[in-house]
C-alpha positions in Angstrom: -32.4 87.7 12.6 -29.6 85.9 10.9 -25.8 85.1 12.2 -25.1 88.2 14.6 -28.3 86.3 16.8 -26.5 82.8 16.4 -23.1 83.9 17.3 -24.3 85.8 20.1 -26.9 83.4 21.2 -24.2 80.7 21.1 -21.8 82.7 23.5 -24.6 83.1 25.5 -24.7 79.5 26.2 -28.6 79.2 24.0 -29.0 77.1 21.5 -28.7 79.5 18.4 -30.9 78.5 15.1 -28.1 77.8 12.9 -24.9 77.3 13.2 -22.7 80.9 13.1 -20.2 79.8 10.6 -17.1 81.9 11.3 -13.6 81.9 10.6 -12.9 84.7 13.3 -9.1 85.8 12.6 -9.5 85.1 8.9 -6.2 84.2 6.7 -3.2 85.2 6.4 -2.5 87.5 3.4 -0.2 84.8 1.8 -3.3 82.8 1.0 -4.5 84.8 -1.8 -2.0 83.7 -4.1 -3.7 80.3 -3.9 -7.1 80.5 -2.8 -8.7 83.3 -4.7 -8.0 81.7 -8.0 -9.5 79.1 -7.2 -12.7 80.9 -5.5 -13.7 81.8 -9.3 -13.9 85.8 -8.1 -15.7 85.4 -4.8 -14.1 86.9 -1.4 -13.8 84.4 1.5 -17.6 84.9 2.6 -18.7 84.9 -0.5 -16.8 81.3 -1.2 -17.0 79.3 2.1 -19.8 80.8 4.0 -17.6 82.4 6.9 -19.0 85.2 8.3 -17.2 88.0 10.1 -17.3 90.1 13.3 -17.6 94.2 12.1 -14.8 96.4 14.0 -16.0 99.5 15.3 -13.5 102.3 14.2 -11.8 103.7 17.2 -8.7 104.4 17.1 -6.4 103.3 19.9 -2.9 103.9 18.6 -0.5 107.1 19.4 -1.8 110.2 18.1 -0.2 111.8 16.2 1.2 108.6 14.8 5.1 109.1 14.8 6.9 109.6 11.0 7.8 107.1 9.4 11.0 106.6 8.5 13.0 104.4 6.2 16.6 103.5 7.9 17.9 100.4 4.9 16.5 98.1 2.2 17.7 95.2 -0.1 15.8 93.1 -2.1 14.6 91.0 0.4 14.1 93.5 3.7 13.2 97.2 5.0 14.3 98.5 8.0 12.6 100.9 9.0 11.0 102.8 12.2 7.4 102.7 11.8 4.2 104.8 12.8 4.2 103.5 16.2 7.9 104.5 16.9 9.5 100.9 16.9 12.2 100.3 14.8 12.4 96.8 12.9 13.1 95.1 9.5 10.2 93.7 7.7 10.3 91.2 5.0 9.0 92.4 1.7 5.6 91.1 0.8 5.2 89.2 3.9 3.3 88.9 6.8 5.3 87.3 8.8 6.5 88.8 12.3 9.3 91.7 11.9 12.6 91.7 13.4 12.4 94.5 17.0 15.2 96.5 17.1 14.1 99.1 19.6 11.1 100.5 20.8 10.0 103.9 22.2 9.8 102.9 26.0 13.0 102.3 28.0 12.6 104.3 31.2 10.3 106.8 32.8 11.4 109.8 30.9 10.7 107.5 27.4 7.3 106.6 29.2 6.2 110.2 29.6 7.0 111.0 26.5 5.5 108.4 25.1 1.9 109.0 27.0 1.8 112.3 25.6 0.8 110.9 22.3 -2.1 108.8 24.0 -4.7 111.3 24.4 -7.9 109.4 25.4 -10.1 112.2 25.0 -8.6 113.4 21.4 -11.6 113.5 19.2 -9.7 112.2 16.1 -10.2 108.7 18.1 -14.5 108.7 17.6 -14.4 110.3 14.3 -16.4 107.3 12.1 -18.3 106.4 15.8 -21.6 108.1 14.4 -21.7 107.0 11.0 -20.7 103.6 12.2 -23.6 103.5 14.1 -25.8 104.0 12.1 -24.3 101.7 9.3 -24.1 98.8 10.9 -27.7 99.0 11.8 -27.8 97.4 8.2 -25.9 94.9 8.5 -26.5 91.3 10.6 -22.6 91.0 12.3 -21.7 91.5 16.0 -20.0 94.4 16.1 -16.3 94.7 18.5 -14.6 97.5 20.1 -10.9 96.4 20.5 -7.7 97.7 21.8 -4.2 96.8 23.4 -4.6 95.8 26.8 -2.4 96.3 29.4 0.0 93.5 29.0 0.1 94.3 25.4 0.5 98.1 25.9 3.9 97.0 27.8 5.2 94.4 25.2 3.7 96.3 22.6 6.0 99.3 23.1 9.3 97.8 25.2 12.1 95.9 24.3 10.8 92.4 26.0 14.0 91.4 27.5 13.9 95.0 29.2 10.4 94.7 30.0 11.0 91.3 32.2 13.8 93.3 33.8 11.5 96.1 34.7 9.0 93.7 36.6 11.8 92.9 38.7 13.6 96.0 38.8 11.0 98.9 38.7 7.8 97.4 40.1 6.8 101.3 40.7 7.8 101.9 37.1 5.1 99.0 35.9 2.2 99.9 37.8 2.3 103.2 37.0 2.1 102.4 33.3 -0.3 100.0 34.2 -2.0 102.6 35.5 -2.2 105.0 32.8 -3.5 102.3 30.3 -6.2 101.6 32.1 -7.1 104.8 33.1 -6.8 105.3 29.0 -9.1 102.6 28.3 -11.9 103.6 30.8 -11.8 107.5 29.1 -11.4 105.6 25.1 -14.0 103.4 25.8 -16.2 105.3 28.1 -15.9 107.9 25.2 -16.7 105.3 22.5 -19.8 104.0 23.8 -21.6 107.2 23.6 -21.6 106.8 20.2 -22.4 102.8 20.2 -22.7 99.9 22.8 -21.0 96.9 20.7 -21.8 93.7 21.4 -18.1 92.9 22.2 -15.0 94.4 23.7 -11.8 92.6 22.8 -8.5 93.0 24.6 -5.3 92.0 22.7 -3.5 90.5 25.0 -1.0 87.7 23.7 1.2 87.6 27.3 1.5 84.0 27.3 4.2 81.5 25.2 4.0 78.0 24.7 4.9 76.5 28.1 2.9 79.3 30.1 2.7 82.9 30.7 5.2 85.6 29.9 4.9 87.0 33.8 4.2 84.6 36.9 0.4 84.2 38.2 1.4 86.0 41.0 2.1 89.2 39.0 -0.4 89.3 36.7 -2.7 89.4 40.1 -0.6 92.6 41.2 0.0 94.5 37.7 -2.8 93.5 35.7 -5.7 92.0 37.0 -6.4 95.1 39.0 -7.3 97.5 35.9 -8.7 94.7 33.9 -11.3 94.4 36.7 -11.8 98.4 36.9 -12.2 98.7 33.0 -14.5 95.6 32.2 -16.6 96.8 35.7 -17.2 99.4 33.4 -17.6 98.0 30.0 -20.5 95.4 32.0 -22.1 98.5 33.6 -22.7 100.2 30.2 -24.2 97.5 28.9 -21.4 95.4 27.6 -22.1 91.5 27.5 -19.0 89.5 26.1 -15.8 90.8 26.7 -12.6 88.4 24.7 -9.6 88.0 26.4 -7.0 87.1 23.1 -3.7 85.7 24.1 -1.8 82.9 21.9 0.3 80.6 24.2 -0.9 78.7 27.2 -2.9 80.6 29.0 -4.3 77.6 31.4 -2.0 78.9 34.6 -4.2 82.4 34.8 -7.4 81.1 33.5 -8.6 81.9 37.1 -7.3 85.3 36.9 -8.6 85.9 33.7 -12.2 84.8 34.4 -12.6 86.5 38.4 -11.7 89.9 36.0 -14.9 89.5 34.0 -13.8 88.1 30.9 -16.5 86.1 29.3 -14.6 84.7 26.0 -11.0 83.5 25.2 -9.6 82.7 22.0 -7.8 81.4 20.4 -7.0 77.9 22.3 -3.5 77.6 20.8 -3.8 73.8 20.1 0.5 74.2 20.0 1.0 75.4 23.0 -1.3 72.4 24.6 -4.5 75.0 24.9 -7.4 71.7 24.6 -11.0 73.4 24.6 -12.6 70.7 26.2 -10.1 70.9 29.1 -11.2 74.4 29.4 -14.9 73.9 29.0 -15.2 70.9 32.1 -13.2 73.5 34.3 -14.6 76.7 33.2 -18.2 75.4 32.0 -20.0 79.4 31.5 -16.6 80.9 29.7 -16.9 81.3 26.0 -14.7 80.2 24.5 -13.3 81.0 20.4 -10.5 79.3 18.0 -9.6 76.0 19.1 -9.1 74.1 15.3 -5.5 73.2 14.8 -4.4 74.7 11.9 -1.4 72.7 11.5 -3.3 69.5 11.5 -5.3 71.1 8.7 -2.7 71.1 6.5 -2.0 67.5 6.8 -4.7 64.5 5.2 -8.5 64.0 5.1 -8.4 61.6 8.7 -6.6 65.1 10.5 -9.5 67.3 9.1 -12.4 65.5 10.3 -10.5 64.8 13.7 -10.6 68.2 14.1 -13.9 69.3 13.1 -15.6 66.5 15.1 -13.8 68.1 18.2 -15.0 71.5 17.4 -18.7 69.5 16.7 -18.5 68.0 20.3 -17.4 71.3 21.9 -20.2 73.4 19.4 -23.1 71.1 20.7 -21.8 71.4 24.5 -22.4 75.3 24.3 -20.6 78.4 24.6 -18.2 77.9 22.3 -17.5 79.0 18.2 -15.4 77.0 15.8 -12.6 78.9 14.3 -8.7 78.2 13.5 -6.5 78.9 16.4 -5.1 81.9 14.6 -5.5 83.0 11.2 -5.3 80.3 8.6 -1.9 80.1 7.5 -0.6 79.3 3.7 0.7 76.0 5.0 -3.4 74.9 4.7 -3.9 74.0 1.1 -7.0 75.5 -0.4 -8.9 71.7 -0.8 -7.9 71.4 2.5 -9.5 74.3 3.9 -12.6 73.7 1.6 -12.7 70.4 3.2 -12.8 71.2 6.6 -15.7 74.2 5.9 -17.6 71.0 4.4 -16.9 68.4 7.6 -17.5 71.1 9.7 -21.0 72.3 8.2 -21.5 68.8 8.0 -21.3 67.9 11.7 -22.3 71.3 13.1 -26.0 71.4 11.5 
């Protein structure tokens, strides 16, 4: 029994027996130009010692993905209208967010039209389910089931400006989609845990900015909360123990909501948008909890660093709670930075 015991153990609220060293959303693309020179060959595991979660390949996307298409291009953007159906530019060789110019739900009809590619029961979906299951047997990593949930599936696929509008325009409109994507995910993952039980489910969420949520308390209660109670009712009946909640932004006015649902984990405790783990843990003391390392103060000095990874230290040795960035290290983290927390953090977390 190596990390997948720790890491699990130490969401569990036990006392694992050694620290589960994790960098959970890993880094952003961008930092291979400087870090794996300087890694002498090795990947990031291999180098630092972070270990990884394994996805289990299900696919929850539109199927059959829509044709790409390529609308313009200079030498510095593409604009395009990608597999998804959303139309945006892109910066070459970057990761950074694209520029939305529309997307595939505006109305009912769009909606509709839309669902018809979101099949639940498609086979296609579960296609490496058995082999997974079998493969990961081998390996010591939790293993994670994700998909959009059912904020996401809204701002994932409408304009967001029209999607505020809607709320307030076309509550019927919003609950019926809601709806559907729940209904979706209890036929996806129902379906997917014949073939394995993972030890997490993970809904991408991100419905909240800096100063708070996108939508009021009040409708996430009406809109949301009801399916993400139906689905992770039966996630928890088949055997399901954590379930992650992600949302960036400040997600402190729904905590309630998100926690009476059944969600066990959080992440990523935006530092930015005031998100303070141990805030969260004296208020929610049995809530996991995942992220939580400021990533911009890691780019700054040596006093920064160990500030932050004698928080995540405290937080570690109170219990149900994982060091990690609060996102995926970004470029702006020099690579002896980085190597500097991994060694404070080791350090104080032993």
């Amino acid at each position: 029994m190596g990390f997948r015991k720790d890491f699990l153990d130490c969401l569990e609220g036990k006392a694992p027996e050694h620290f589960p060293l994790t960098e959970y959303m890993m880094f952003w693309p961008e930092c291979d130009g400087e870090y794996l020179p300087k890694m002498g060959g090795k990947t990031y595991s291999e180098y630092f010692g972070v270990q990884t979660i394994l996805p289990v390949p299900c696919d929850f996307n539109p199927y059959p993905l829509f044709e790409e298409k390529i609308l313009g291009e200079d030498e510095r953007h593409i604009t395009k209208t990608d597999a998804l159906g959303i139309t945006c530019t892109v910066e070459k060789n970057s990761s950074a967010m694209p520029h939305y110019i529309e997307f595939p739900i505006k109305d009912s009809d769009s909606f509709h039209r839309y669902a018809e590619r979101l099949d639940a029961a498609c086979e296609q979906r579960f296609a490496g389910l058995k082999a997974f299951d079998e493969w990961q047997k081998t390996q010591d990593r939790p293993t994670q089931l994700t998909a959009r949930g059912i904020f996401a599936f809204f701002r994932d696929f409408i304009k967001f400006d029209d999607l505020m509008f809607l709320f307030c325009d076309e509550p019927d409109l919003i609950a019926e989609m809601a709806q559907f994507h729940g209904d979706f995910l209890l036929k996806l993952w129902g379906r997917a845990l014949d073939f394995h039980v993972p030890d997490i489910v993970y809904f991408g969420e991100d419905m909240a900015y800096k100063s708070g949520p996108m939508i009021s308390p009040a409708m996430v209660r009406e809109f949301i909360f009801p399916h993400w109670k139906r689905v992770i009712a039966m996630l928890k009946s088949r055997g399901v123990k954590h379930i992650i909640c992600d949302s960036d932004g400040n997600v402190m006015p729904i905590l309630d909501l998100i926690t009476e649902a059944g969600f066990t984990c959080i992440l990523p405790l935006e530092r930015a948008a005031g998100m303070d783990g141990e805030v969260v843990r004296k208020k929610y003391p049995a809530l996991g909890m995942i992220g939580g390392v400021d990533k911009l103060e890691l780019a700054k000095g040596d006093r920064e660093i160990r500030r932050e990874a004698e928080k995540a230290a405290r937080l570690y040795r109170a219990g149900r709670y994982i060091p990690s960035c609060d996102h995926s290290v970004p470029p702006i983290v020099p690579f002896e930075n980085y190597a500097a927390y991994i060694r404070y953090i080791k350090e104080y977390c032993q």
